[in-house]
C-alpha positions in Angstrom: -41.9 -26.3 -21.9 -42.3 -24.3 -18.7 -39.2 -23.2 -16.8 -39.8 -21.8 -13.5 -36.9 -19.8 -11.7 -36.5 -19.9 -7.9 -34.6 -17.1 -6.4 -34.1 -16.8 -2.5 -32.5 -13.4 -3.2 -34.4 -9.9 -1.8 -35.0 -7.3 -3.3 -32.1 -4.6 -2.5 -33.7 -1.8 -1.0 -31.9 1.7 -1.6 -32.6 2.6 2.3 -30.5 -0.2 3.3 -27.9 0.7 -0.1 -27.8 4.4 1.9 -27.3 2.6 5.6 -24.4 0.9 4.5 -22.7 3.9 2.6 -23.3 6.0 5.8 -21.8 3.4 8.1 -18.7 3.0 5.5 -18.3 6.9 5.8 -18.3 7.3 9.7 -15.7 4.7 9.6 -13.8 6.6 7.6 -13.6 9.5 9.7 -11.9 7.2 12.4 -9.4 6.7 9.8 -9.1 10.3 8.4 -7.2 11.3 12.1 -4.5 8.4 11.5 -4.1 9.2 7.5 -3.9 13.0 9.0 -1.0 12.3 11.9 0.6 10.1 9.0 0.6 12.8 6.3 2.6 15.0 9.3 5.2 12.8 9.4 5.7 12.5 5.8 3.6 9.3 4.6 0.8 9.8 2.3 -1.8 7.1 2.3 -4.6 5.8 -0.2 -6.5 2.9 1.0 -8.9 1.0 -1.7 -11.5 -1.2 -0.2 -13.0 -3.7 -2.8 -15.0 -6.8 -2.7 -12.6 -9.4 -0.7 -9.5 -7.0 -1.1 -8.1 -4.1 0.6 -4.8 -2.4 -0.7 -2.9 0.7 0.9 -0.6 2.7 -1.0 2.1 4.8 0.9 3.4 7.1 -0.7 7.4 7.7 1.3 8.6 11.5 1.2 11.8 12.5 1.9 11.0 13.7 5.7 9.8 9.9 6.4 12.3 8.0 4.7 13.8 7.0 8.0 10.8 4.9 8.9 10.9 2.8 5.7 13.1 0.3 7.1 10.4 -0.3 9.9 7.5 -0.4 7.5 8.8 -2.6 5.2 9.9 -4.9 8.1 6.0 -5.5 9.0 5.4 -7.3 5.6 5.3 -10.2 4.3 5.7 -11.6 0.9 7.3 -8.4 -0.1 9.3 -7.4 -3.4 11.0 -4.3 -5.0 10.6 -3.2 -8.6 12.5 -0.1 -9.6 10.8 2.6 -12.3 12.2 5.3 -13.6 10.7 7.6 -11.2 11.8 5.5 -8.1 11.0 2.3 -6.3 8.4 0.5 -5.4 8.1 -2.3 -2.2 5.1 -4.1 -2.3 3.7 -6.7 0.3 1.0 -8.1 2.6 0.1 -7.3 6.2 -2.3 -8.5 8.2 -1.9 -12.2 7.5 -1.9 -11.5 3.7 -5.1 -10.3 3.9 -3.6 -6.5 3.2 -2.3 -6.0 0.1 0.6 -2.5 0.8 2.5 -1.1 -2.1 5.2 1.7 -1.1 6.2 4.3 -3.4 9.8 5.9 -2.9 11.1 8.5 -5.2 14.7 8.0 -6.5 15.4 11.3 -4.7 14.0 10.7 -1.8 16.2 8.4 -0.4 19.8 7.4 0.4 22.3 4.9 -1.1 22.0 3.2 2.1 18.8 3.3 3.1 18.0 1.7 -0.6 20.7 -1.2 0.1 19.2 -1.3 3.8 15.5 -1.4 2.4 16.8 -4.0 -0.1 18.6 -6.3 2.4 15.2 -6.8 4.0 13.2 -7.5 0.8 12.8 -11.4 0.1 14.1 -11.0 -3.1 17.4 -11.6 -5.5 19.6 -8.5 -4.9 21.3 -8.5 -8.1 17.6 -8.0 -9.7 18.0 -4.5 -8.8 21.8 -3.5 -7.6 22.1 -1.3 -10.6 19.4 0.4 -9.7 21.1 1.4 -6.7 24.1 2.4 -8.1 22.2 4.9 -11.0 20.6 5.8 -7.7 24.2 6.9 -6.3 25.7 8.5 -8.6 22.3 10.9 -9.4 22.2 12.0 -5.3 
């Protein structure tokens, strides 16, 4: 018995393997300025790029907790899960094609700007009202 194999698929050449890295970096650079101006105002960003996904996690600092009621109003889909070292909001952007994940210390924000960040999550608030509360009586 002969069995032939057909393949359309070329042969990857490492110039073109080099190209593409190259490309993927310069881009970067036009992002580095944003991440930079970001980091200023108190939001550290990681973005991962994989095969059909993209996810961005902010990290929230104490300076920039005042924006996370704007940030977390641009998602969709979102949730909150509280950890012992804080709270995390996680969501989509960008028609869901964005996957975002915030990180808040405990410390880092307020009472009320948990219970405002929590009225805007779709979620069930007695999942995680305690949390706010041991959040209270630590600040």
């Amino acid at each position: 018995m002969t069995i032939i194999a057909v393949t359309t698929t070329a042969p990857i050449r490492p110039q073109a393997v080099s190209d593409g890295v190259d490309d993927v970096v310069a881009e970067a650079w036009s992002v580095f300025g944003e991440v930079q101006d970001l980091a200023r105002l108190g939001v550290e960003v990681a973005v991962t790029v994989r095969p059909g996904e993209i996810l961005a996690d902010l990290v929230v600092r104490k300076s920039a907790a005042h924006l996370l009621s704007t940030l977390v109003q641009e998602l969709e889909s979102t949730g909150i899960t509280q950890a012992e070292s804080g709270y995390r909001i996680a969501g989509t952007m960008c028609q869901g094609n964005v996957g975002l994940r915030i990180f808040v210390d405990s410390a880092e924000v307020t009472v009320e700007q948990m219970e405002a960040l929590a009225a805007l999550v779709d979620g069930d608030l007695d999942a995680y009202a305690g949390g706010v509360e041991r959040m209270g009586r630590a600040a």
